[in-house]
N, C-alpha and C positions, 0 to 999 in steps of 0.2 A: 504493500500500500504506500501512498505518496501521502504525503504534507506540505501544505502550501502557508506559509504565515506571509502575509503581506500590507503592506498601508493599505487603507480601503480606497486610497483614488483610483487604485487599482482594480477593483472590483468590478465594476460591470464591464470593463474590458475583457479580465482573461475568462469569465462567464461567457463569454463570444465565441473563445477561441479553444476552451477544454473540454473534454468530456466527464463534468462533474461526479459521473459515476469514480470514475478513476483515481480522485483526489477526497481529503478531506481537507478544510478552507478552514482556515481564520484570519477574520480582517483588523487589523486597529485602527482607531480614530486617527485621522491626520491631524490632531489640534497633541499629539502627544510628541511631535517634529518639536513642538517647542522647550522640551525637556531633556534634550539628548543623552546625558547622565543617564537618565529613569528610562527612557526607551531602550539603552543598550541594556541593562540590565532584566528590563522585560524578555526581551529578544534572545537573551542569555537562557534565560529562566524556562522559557518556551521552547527554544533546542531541546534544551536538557529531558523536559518532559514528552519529547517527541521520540525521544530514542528507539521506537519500537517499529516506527515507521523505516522502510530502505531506503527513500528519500525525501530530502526535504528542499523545498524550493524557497528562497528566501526572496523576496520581492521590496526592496528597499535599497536605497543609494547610500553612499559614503554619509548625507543627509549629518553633517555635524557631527563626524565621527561617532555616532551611534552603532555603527558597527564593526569599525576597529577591533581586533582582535576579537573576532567572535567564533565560535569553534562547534566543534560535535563531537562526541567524542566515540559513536557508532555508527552513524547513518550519514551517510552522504549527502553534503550540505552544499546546493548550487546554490549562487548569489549573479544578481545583478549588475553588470562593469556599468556602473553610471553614476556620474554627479549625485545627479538626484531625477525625478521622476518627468521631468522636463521632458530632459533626453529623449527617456522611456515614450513617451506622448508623441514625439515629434520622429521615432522610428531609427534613430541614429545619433550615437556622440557625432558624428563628423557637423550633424544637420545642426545640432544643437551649437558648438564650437564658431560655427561657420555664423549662424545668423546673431551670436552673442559681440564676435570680432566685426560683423558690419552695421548692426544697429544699436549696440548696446547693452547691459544687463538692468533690462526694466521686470516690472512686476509682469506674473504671468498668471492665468485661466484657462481653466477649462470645466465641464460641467460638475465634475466632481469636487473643487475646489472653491468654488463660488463665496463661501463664507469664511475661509482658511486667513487666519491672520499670519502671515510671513515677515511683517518686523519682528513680531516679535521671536519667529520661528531664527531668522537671520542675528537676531540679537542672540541666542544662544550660540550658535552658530559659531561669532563671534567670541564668545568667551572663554567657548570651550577654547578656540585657534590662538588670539592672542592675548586674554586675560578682560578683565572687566573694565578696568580704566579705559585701555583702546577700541576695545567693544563699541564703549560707550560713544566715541566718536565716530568712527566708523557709521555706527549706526546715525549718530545725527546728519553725515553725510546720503547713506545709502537710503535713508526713509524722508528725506525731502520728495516733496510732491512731483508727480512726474508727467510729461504730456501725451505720454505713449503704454500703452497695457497690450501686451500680446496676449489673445485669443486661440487657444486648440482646438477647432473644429472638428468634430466628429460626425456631424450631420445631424446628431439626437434632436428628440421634438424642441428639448430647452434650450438648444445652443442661437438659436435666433433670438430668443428673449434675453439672452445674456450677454452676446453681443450687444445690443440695443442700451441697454441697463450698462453697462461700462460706455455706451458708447455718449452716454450724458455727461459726464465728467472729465473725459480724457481720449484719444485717439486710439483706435483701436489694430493693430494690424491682426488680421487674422490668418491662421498658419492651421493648412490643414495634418491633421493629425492620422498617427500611422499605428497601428498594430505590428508591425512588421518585427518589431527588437521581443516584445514579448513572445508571439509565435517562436522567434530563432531560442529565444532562450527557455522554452517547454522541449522542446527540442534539443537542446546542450548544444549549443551553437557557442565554439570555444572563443567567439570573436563578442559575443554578449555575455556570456556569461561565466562564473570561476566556478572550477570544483574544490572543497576542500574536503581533503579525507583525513582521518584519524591522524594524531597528533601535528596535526597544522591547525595556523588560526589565519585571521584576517588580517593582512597591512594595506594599510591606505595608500595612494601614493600621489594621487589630484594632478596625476599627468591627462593628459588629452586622448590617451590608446591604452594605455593597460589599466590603467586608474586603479584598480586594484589588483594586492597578489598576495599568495600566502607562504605564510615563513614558519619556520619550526615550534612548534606547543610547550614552552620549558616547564 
């Protein structure tokens, strides 16, 4: 049997794309990205008691070192090569890389995420990387008001009202969105996604291509 523990922006996507017979699902809130200490720990905690399963699919990004050094210690633990779930949405680190280097890194939606506060999620972010003090600036630069909001399209009945609803405040670009990196990595597609097997853990690395790798369990 398989195990899938994933954020839930995740959720009606890979519903699209698995055979639910196949898996057994658990989703967490997106509003827990803003705790990343307690989410890796979660994350920990749910491996551990998943051990029974042959695999587990881990559906979550580097996300604020949340998953850094995260391990299994029986069952075969695939994870996700991505930033964070952006990527995931838009079918490609290159695609994600590519439109951050020509328009910018502005706030981003999609239907799932509609009510997701991301200063504050980026304010962790922050402290965890370089401490509270510079956090703290950081964030009064990174949460200034902005004229632009990227939109993930997926065609869903709500994505036209949500467009619309951002599109009151701020410029919207909309960017249609892919399945494609999720499908590769149900699949173990070694180009999306890491295997880690028994006595290895997680290392971060927030390069652009391997983003993530694993190194030895002491």
């Amino acid at each position: 049997m398989k195990k899938i523990i994933s954020c839930k922006i995740y959720e009606q996507s890979i519903k699209k794309i698995i055979n639910e017979i196949d898996y057994d699902m658990e989703f967490l809130e997106i509003g827990m990205h803003n705790e990343p200490s307690k989410l890796k720990a979660r994350l920990q905690s749910m491996i551990n008691d998943c051990q029974h399963y042959d695999e587990i699919f881990l559906l979550y990004g580097i996300c604020g070192n949340s998953i850094e050094g995260l391990y299994s210690e029986k069952s075969r633990l695939y994870v996700l090569r991505v930033h964070d779930c952006f990527a995931t949405m838009l079918g490609s680190n290159k695609r994600y890389f590519d439109l951050v280097r020509d328009n910018g890194n502005y706030s981003w939606r999609c239907e799932s995420n509609m009510n997701t506060n991301y200063l504050s999620d980026k304010y962790n972010e922050f402290c965890d990387l370089y401490g509270e003090e510079n956090a703290e600036y950081l964030i009064s630069i990174y949460g200034k008001k902005t004229d632009l909001v990227y939109y993930v399209d997926f065609k869903s009945e709500n994505d036209e009202k949500n467009i619309s609803s951002l599109a009151e405040e701020s410029r919207v670009l909309i960017l249609e969105g892919s399945l494609s990196m999720l499908e590769k990595f149900f699949c173990k597609d070694k180009s999306v996604s890491l295997q880690i097997n028994k006595n290895e853990k997680i290392e971060c690395l927030y390069d652009e291509t391997e983003i993530i790798k694993t190194v030895p369990k002491e």
